[in-house]
N, C-alpha and C positions, 0 to 999 in steps of 0.2 A: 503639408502633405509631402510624403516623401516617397519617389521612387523605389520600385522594389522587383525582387528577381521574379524571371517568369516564373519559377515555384515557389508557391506559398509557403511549404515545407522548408526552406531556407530565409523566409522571411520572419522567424519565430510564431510559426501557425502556431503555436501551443498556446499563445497568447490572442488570435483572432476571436472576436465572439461573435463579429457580423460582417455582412460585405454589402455594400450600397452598388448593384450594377445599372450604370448609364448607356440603356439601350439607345438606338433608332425608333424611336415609335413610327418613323413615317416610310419604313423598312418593313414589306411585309416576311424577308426572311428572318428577319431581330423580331418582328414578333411574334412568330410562330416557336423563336428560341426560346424569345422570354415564357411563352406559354408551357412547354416543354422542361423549362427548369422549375418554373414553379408547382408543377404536378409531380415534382419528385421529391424522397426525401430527404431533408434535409440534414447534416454535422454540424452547419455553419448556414444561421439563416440566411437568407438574401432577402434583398429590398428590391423594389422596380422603383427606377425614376427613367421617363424620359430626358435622353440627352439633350442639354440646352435647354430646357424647358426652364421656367421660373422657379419652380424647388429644383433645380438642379443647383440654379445659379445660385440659389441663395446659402444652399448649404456646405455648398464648396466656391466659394468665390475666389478661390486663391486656382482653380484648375482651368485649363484653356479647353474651353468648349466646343469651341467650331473642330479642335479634334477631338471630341469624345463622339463630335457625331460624323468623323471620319471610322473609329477605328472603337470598338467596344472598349468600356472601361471601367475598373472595378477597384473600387475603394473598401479598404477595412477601416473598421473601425479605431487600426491602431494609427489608421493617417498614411499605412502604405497605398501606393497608388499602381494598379495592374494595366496595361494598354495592348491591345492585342493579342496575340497567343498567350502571355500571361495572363489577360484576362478571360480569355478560354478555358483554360488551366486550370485559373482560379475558381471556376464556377465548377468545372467539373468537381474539383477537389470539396468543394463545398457540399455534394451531393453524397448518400449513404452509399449509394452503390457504384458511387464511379470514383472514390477518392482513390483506389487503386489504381486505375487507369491514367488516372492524372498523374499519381507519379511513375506510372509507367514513360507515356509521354513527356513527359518533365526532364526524363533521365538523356546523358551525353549522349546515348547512341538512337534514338526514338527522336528527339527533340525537332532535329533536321524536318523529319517525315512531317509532323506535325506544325511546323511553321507552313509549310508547302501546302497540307492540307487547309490550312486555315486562311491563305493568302487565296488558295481559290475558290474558297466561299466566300470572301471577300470583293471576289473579282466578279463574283454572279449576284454580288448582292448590292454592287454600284450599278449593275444593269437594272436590277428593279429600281431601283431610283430617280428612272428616265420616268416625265410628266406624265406621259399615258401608260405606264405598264401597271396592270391590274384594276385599271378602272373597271369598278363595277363588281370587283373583288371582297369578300368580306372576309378573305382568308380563310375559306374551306373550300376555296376554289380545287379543280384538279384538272 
């Protein structure tokens, strides 16, 4: 597997046919995303695996897991490997109706805003991760 830029579009997207993304299953804002991606259409299938989990491990054994279940992470099928805003990025772009906004985002002057946004969904989403928050929660809480 091989590291790759936060846009796909400079990773030879031309050549992506699928993307394997390693959520949080134990995150209920990753899974309210993973639900939300996969109800959209899709350019570029995706997969759900949960991160760390045993098909995780088995299918990428060469990837450090204890960060995939830090930081979202998104694999194509050419072996490149996306880790955070790139892997936001990459899922947008994967989608019919947001691959332009991905490379909006994607671009030198947008790029900034977009890591900042993503770092603090990030930051509320290590809060869910504390042992009691959403007990009781089946994710259609409000």
């Amino acid at each position: 597997m091989t590291a790759a830029p936060a846009d796909p579009v400079d990773a030879g997207a031309d050549r992506i046919g699928s993307f394997t993304v390693l959520y949080d299953a134990g995150c209920p804002i990753c899974r309210a995303a993973r639900r939300w991606l996969a109800g959209r259409d899709h350019l570029v299938p995706l997969e759900f695996l949960p991160a760390g989990s045993a098909p995780a491990r088995s299918r990428f054994p060469g990837l450090d897991h204890g960060a995939s279940l830090r930081d979202l992470t998104v694999i194509a099928d050419t072996g490149a490997v996306y880790v955070g805003d790139g892997a936001w990025l990459a899922c947008l772009w994967a989608l019919a109706d947001y691959r332009g906004m991905a490379e909006r985002l994607g671009s030198p002057a947008l790029l900034p805003a977009a890591r900042r946004f993503i770092a603090a969904a990030a930051a509320v989403r290590r809060q869910t991760r504390e042992a009691d928050y959403g007990d009781g929660c089946d994710d259609r809480c409000r």
